[in-house]
C-alpha positions in Angstrom: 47.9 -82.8 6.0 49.2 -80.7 8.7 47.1 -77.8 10.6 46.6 -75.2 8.6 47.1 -76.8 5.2 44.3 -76.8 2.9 43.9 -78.9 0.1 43.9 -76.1 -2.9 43.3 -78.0 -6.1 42.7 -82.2 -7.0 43.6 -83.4 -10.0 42.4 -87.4 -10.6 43.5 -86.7 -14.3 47.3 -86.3 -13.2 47.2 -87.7 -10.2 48.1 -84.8 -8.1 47.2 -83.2 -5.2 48.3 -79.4 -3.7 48.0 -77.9 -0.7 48.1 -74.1 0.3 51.4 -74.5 1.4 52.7 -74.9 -1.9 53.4 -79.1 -1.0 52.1 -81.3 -3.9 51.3 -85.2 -4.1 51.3 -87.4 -6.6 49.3 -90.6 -6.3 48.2 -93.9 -8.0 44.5 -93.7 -6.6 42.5 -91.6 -3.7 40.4 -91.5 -1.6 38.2 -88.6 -0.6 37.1 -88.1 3.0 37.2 -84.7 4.2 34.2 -84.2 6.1 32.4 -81.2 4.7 35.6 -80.1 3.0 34.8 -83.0 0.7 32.0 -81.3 -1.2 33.5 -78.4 -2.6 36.6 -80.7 -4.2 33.9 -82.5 -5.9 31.8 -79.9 -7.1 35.1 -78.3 -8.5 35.4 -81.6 -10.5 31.9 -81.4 -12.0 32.0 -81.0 -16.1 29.5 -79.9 -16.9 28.4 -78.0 -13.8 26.0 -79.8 -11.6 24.2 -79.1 -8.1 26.0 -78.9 -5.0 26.7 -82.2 -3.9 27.0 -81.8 0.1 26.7 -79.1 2.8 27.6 -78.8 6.4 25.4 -79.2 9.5 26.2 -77.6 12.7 25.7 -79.7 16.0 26.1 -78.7 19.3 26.5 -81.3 22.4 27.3 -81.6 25.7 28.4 -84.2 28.2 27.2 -84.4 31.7 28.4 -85.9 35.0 25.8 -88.2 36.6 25.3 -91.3 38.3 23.1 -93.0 35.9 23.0 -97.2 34.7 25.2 -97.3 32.0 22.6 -99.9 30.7 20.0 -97.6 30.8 18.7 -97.6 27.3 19.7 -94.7 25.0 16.5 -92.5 24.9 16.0 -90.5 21.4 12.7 -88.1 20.5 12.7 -85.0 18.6 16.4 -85.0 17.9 17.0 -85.0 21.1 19.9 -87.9 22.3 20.3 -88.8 25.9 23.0 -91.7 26.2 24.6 -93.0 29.3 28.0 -93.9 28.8 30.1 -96.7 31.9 32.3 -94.0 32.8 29.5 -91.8 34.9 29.1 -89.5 32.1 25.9 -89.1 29.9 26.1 -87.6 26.4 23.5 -85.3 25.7 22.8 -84.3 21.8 22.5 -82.8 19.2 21.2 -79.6 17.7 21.2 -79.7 13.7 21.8 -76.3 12.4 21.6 -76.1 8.6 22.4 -71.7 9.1 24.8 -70.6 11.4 27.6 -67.7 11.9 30.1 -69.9 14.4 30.7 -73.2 13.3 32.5 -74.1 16.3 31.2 -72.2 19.2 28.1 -73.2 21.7 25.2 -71.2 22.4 22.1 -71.1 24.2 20.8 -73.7 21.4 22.1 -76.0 23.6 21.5 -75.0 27.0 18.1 -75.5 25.3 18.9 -79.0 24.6 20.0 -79.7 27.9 16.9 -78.3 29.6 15.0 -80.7 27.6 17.1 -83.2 28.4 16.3 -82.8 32.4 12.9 -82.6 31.5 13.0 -85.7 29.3 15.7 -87.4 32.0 14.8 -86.2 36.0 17.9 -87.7 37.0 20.2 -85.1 35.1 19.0 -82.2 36.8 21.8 -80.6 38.5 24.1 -82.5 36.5 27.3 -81.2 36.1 28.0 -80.1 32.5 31.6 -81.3 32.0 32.1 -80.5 28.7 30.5 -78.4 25.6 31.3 -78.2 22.0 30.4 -77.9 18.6 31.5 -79.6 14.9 30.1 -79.6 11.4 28.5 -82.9 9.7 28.6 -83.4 6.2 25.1 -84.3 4.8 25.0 -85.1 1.1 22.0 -83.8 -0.7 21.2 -86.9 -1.4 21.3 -87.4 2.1 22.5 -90.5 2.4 26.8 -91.1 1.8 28.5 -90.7 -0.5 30.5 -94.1 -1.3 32.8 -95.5 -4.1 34.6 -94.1 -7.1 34.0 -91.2 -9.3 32.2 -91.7 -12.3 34.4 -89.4 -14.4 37.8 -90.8 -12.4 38.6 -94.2 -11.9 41.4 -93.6 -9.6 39.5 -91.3 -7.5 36.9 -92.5 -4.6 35.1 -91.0 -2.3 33.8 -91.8 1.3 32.1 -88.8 3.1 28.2 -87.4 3.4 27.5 -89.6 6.3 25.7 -87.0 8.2 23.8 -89.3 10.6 25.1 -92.6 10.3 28.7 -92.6 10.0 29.1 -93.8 13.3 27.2 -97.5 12.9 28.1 -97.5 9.1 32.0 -96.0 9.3 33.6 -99.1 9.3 31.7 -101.1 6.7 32.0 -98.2 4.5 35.5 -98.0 4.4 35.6 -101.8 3.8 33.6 -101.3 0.7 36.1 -98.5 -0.4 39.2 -100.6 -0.2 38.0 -103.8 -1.0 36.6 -102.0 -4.5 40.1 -100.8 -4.5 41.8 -104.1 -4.8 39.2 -105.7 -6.7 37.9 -108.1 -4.0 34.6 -106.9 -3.4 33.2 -108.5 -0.1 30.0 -106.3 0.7 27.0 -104.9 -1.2 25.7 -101.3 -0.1 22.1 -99.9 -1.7 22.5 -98.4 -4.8 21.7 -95.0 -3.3 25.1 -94.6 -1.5 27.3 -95.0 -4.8 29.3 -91.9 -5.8 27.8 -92.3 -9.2 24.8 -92.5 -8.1 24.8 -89.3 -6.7 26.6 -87.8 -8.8 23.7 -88.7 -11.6 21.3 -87.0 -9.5 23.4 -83.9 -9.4 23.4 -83.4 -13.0 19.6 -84.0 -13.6 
């Protein structure tokens, strides 16, 4: 989709797909992962109306210039990430923001987090900050992903909620997704992650 498109309706039923812009696709099957975006398309498919599946999470991090071991282990307390990368750079993370008014803008949240991270870390202080920013995380309200197809649409499957563990998980996920796809299933995930599973919580 290009920048400013928006997905505007999903229809598993038909097959179809459009998009602000007035485009519209047709397909065979899909698969859902659009980061936070991806809870309001399934809510709109609920019938009957059920919870909110999903919501966004603000995070805020930084990355800092500083001459530490790259095999210096990855510190984490309190929510608070300190992780030295081989380029001279240490990431420093993140804040978790369930309310906030700019979804992509750094505040003093994180120069908070940074403090604590010299605190935490002697050898960042003075460390130049190279780099700030901000995103949103989907967490599912069942907190863990969302994974696998729609219980109400065969031809639609969904892959988002990670939240925390998209990163380590990312890959295996998607395996699951296409392997259930083309009916050569090669992985099991805990029940918990299944789209239907979810989605049976939603309605209760």
């Amino acid at each position: 989709v290009e920048e400013g498109a928006e997905v505007s309706s999903l229809d598993p039923q038909r097959g179809r797909l459009s998009l602000s812009d007035g485009r519209v696709f047709h397909f065979g099957h899909c698969i859902l992962s659009a980061g936070v975006e991806s809870f309001g398309l399934i809510d709109r498919l609920a019938h009957p109306a059920q919870a909110p599946s999903g919501s966004a999470v603000k995070g805020q991090a930084a990355l800092l210039s500083a001459d530490i071991d790259p095999a210096s282990p990855i510190i984490f307390t309190d929510g608070l990430y300190i992780v030295a990368h081989e380029d001279g750079h240490v990431a420093i993370g993140s804040t978790s923001e369930n309310r906030f008014d700019e979804p992509h803008s750094t505040d003093g949240q994180l120069d908070v987090l940074i403090r604590r991270a010299e605190a935490m870390a002697p050898a960042l202080r003075g460390a130049q900050v190279i780099e700030r920013w901000a995103g949103l995380r989907p967490k599912a309200t069942g907190r863990g992903p969302i994974v696998g197809r729609h219980p109400d649409y065969n031809n639609l499957s969904v892959l988002s909620g990670g939240f925390k563990v998209s990163f380590g998980l990312a890959h295996a996920l998607a395996r699951f997704v296409i392997d259930d796809i083309i009916g050569r299933p090669t992985i099991d995930l805990p029940e918990s992650f299944a789209c239907a599973h979810h989605i049976a919580a939603l309605r209760q």
